[in-house]
C-alpha positions as CSV (number, residue, x, y, z in Angstrom):
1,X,0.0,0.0,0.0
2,X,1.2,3.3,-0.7
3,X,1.7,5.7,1.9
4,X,1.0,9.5,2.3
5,X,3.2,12.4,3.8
6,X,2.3,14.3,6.8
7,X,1.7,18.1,6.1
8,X,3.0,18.6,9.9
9,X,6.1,17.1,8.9
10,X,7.5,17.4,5.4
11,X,9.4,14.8,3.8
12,X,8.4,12.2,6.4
13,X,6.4,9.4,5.8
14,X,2.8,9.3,8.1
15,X,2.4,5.6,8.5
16,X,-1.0,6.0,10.4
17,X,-2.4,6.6,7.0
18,X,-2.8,4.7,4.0
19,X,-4.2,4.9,0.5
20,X,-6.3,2.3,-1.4
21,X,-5.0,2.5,-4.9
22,X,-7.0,2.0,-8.3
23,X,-5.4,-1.8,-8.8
24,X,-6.6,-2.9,-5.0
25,X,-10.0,-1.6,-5.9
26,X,-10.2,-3.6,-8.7
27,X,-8.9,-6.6,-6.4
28,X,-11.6,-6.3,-4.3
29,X,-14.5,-6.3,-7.1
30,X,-13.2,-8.9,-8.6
31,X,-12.8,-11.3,-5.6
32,X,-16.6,-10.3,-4.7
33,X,-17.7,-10.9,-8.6
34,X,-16.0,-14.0,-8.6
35,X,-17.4,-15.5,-5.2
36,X,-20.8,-14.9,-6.2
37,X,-20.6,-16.4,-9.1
38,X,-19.2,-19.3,-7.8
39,X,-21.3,-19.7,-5.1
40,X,-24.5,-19.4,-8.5
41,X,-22.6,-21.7,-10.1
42,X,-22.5,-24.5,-7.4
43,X,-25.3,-23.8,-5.4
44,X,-28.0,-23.2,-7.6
45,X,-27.0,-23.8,-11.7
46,X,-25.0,-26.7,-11.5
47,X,-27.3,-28.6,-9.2
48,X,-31.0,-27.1,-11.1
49,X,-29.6,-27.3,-14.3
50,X,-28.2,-31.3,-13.7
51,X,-31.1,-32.6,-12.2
52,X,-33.5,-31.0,-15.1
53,X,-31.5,-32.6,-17.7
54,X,-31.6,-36.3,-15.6
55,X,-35.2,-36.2,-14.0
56,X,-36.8,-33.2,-15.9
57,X,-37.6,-31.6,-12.6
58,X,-35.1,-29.3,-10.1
59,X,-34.6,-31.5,-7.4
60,X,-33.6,-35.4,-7.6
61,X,-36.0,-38.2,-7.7
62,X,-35.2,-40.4,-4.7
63,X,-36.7,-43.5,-7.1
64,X,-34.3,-43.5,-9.8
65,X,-31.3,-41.8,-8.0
66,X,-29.7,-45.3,-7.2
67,X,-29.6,-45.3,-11.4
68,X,-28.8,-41.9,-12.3
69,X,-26.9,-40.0,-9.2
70,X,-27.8,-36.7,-8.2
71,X,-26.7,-33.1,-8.4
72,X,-27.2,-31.7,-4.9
73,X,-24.5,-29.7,-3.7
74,X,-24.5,-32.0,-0.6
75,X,-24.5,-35.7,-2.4
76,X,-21.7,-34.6,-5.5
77,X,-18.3,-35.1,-4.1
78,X,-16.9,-33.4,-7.4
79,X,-18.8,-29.8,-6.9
80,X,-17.6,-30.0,-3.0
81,X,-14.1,-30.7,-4.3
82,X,-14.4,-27.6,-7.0
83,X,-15.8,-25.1,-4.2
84,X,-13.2,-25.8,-1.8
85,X,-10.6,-25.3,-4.4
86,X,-12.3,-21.9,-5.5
87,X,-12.5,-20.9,-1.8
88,X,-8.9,-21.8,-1.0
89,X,-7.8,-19.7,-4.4
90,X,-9.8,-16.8,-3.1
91,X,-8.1,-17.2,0.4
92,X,-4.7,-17.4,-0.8
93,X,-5.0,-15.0,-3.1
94,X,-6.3,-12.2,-1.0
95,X,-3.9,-12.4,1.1
């Protein structure tokens, strides 16, 4: 972070006081943009969209899931495995 200089005391540097540049901004939106969308995409989308295309309805049919699987969030190891991944990219790289 870039730091600003103290009127009271010219040519030293006022560490009590920071500045949020243009580039950190950006940081910041795009780590927000890019958790919600995960959080769409494996919540809601990936889960809706899965079970429409096996059962024609949103949610799985306990009948014919022993056949077919389902695409809950909580009963697909794979989407678990790709949201912990996108939540330990976000962690790491906001720090």
């Amino acid at each position: 972070m870039s730091t600003v200089y103290s009127e009271h005391s010219k040519g030293q540097v006022d560490s009590s006081r920071t500045v949020i540049t243009t580039q950190q901004k950006l940081k910041y939106m795009m780590h927000i943009w890019i958790l919600v969308v995960v959080h769409i995409f494996c919540f809601w989308f990936i889960p809706i969209q899965g079970n429409i295309k096996l059962y024609g309805t949103a949610e799985c049919n306990l009948d014919q899931e022993q056949f077919y699987g389902c695409k809950n969030f909580k009963r697909n190891e794979l989407l678990q495995y790709f949201y912990v991944i996108m939540c330990m990219y976000l962690m790491l790289s906001s720090l």
